[in-house]
C-alpha positions in Angstrom: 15.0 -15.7 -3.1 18.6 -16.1 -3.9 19.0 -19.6 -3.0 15.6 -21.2 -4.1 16.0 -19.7 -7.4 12.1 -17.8 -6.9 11.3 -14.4 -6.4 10.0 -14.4 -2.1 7.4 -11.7 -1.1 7.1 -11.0 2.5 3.6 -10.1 3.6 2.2 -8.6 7.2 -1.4 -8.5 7.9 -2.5 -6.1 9.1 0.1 -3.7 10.9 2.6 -2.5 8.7 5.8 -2.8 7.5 7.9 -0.2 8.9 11.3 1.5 6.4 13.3 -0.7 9.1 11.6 -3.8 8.8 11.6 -3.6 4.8 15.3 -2.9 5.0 15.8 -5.8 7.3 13.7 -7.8 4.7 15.5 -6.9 1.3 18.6 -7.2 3.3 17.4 -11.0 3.6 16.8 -11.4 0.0 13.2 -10.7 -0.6 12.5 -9.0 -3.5 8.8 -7.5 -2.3 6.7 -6.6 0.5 3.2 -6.2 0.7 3.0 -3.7 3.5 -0.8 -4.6 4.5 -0.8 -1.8 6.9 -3.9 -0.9 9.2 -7.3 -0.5 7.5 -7.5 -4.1 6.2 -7.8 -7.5 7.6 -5.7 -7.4 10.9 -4.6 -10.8 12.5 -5.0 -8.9 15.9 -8.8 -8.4 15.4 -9.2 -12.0 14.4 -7.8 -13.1 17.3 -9.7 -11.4 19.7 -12.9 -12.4 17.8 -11.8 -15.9 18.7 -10.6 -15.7 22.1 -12.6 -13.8 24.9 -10.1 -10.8 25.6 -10.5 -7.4 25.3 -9.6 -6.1 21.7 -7.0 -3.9 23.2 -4.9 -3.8 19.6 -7.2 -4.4 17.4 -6.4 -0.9 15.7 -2.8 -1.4 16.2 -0.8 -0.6 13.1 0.9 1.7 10.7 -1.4 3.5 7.9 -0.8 2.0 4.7 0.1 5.8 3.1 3.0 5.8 5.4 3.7 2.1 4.7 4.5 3.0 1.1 6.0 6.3 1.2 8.5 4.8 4.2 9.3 1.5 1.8 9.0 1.5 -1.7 12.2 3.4 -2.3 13.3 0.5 -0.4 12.2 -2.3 -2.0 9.4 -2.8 -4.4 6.2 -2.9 -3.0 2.3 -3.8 -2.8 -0.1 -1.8 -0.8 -2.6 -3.6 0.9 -4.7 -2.9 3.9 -7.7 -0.4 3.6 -7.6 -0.4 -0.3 -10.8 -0.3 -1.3 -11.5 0.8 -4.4 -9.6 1.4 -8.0 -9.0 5.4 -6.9 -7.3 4.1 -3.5 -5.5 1.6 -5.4 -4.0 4.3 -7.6 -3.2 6.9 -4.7 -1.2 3.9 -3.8 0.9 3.5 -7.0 1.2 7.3 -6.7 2.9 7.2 -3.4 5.7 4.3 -5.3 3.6 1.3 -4.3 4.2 -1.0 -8.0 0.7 -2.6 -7.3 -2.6 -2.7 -5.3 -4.6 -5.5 -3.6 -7.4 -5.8 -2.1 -10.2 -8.8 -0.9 -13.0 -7.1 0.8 -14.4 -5.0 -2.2 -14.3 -8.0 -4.6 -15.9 -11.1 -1.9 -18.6 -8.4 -0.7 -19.5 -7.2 -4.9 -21.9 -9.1 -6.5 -20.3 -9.4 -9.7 -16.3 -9.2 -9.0 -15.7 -9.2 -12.6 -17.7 -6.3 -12.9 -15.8 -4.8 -9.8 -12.3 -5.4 -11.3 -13.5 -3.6 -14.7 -14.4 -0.6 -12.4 -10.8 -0.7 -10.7 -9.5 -0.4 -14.3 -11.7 2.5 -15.8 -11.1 4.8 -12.0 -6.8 3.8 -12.2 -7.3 4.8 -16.2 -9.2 7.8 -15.2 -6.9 8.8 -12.3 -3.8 8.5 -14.9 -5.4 10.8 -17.4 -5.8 13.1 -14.8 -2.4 13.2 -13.5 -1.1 13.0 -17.3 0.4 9.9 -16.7 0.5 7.4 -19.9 1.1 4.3 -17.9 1.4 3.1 -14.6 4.8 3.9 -14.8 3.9 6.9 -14.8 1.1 7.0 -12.5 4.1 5.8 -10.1 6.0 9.2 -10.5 3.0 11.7 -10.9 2.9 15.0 -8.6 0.8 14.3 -6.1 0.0 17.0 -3.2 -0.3 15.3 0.2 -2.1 16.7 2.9 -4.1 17.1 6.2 -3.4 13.4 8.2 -1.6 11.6 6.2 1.0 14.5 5.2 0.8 15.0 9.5 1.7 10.8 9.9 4.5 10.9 7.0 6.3 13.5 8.8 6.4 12.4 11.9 8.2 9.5 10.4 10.5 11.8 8.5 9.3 11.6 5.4 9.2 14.6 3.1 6.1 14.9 1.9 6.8 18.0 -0.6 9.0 15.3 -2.9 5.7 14.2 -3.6 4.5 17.4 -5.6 8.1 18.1 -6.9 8.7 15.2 -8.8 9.7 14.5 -12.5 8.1 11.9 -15.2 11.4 10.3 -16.0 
């Protein structure tokens, strides 16, 4: 991104980015990732579907909760893989993801418009509820983590109490 001038956004599919990977990644001048971690589209499963072989990794990958919490201090992020609705969307700007994408919900809706609409009104209902007036906000709301996904972030070291002790700023 610095020589071409153009902001560069590294993407995985389907795996993960790990906190050493997105380090690795800023250091080389991107200024986003999209961590696409397991749960969405995975470039392993599609290329077993097209081959003959035994889909040994096709669940291979990093959980896209740990994705975030392990890289958007890092650098600033998009959480992809596994978001599926407007409520997992903003769990993900909760964690420090600064947006949310998804594919499957709106190609499979009959009325994507209609779909996107319901993303807003669930992201606007989950900021009233965590008193946040923006996204902004949303971004630094307490949040209590628990059962699995508080077990995966702390394997990886991550403190999952920050989560609940935070501060609007």
């Amino acid at each position: 991104s610095r020589d071409l001038g153009l902001p560069v956004i590294v993407k995985e599919t389907g795996a993960g980015i790990s906190r050493q990977s997105a380090l690795a990644i800023k250091k080389a001048g991107a200024g986003m990732i999209d961590v696409s971690g397991a749960g969405g589209t995975s470039w392993s499963k599609v290329e077993y579907l097209r081959s003959s072989e035994e889909p040994i990794f096709a669940e291979w990958g990093n959980p896209t909760c740990e994705c975030i919490a392990s890289c958007a201090d890092v650098v600033e992020t998009i959480a992809s893989g596994g978001v599926r609705s407007g409520l997992h969307a903003a769990k993900a700007i909760a964690l420090g993801a600064s947006f949310a994408g998804a594919a499957l919900p709106f190609l499979r809706a009959s009325d994507p418009a209609a779909e996107a609409r319901a993303w807003k009104k669930t992201i606007r209902i989950a900021m009233l509820l965590s008193g946040s007036k923006n996204v902004a906000q949303l971004k630094k709301a307490k949040i209590v983590i628990t059962g699995k996904t508080a077990e995966g972030m702390k394997r990886l070291g991550i403190d999952v109490d920050k989560f609940s002790q935070r501060k609007f700023v």
